[in-house]
N, C-alpha and C positions, 0 to 999 in steps of 0.2 A: 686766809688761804682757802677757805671752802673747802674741805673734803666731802667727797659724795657719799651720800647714806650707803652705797653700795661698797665703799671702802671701807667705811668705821664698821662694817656689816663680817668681812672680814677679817678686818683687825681685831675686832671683839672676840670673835669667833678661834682663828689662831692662838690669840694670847692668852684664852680660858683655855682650851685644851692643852695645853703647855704645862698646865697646871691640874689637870688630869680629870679635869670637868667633861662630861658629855653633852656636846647642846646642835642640836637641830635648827636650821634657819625654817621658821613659819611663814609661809606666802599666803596670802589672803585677797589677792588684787584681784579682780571680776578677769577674764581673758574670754572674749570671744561672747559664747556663747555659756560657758559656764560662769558662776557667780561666786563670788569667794561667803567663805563655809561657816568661817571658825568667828562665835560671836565676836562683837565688838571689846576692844581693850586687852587682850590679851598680847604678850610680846613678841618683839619679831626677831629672838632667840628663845628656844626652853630646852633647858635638859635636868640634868641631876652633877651634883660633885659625886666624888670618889664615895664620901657617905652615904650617900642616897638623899642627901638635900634638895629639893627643889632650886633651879636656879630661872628665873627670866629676865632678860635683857631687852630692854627696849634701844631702841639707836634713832635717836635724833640729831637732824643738823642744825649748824647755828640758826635762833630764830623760830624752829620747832617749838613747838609747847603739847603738852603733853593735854589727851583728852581727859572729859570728867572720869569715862570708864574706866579708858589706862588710868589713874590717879586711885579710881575706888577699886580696879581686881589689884594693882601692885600694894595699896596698904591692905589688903587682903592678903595676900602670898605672905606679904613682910610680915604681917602678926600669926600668920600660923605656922610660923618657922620657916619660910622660905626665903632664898638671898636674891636682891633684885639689883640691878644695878641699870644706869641709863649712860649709854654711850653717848659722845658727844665730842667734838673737839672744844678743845682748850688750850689757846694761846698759841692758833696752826699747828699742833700734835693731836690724834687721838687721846682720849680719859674716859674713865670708868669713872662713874661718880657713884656712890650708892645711895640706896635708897633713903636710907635712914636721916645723909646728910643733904639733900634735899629742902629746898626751902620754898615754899608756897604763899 
């Protein structure tokens, strides 16, 4: 089906808050004359659960692969307690996959 990173961006976004996560979409894209800011690997969701947990999501489309960065700051987040998950479609539906069950 291809959904657009712009939609699993969405849906990810939606269906955490539902569940009473706070998370911010991170833009990082150069526009114009300004240059995007925020070092490399970090994800293009972050906020906090209802505990105060670190949460970042990355959202990838099929075929995406994740960089060495994104790979070393998300087992960085994941080991000092924070919940990471990578969006992604699965089988034409949006999924949440986490980090943990991630296979490299």
């Amino acid at each position: 089906m291809d959904i657009s990173a712009n939609d699993l961006t969405k849906w990810a976004k939606k269906n955490l808050e539902l569940i009473g996560w706070r998370l911010n979409r991170v833009n990082n894209i150069p526009f114009g004359k300004r240059k995007g800011t925020i070092q490399k690997g970090w994800a293009d969701l972050q906020g906090y659960t209802e505990k105060g947990t670190y949460v970042a999501v990355e959202i990838k489309k099929i075929g995406d692969k994740l960089s060495p960065e994104q790979r070393e700051r998300f087992k960085d987040i994941y080991e000092c307690g924070g919940i990471v998950y990578i969006c992604t479609e699965i089988e034409n539906k949006p999924a949440l996959v986490e980090w943990s069950k991630m296979k490299f």
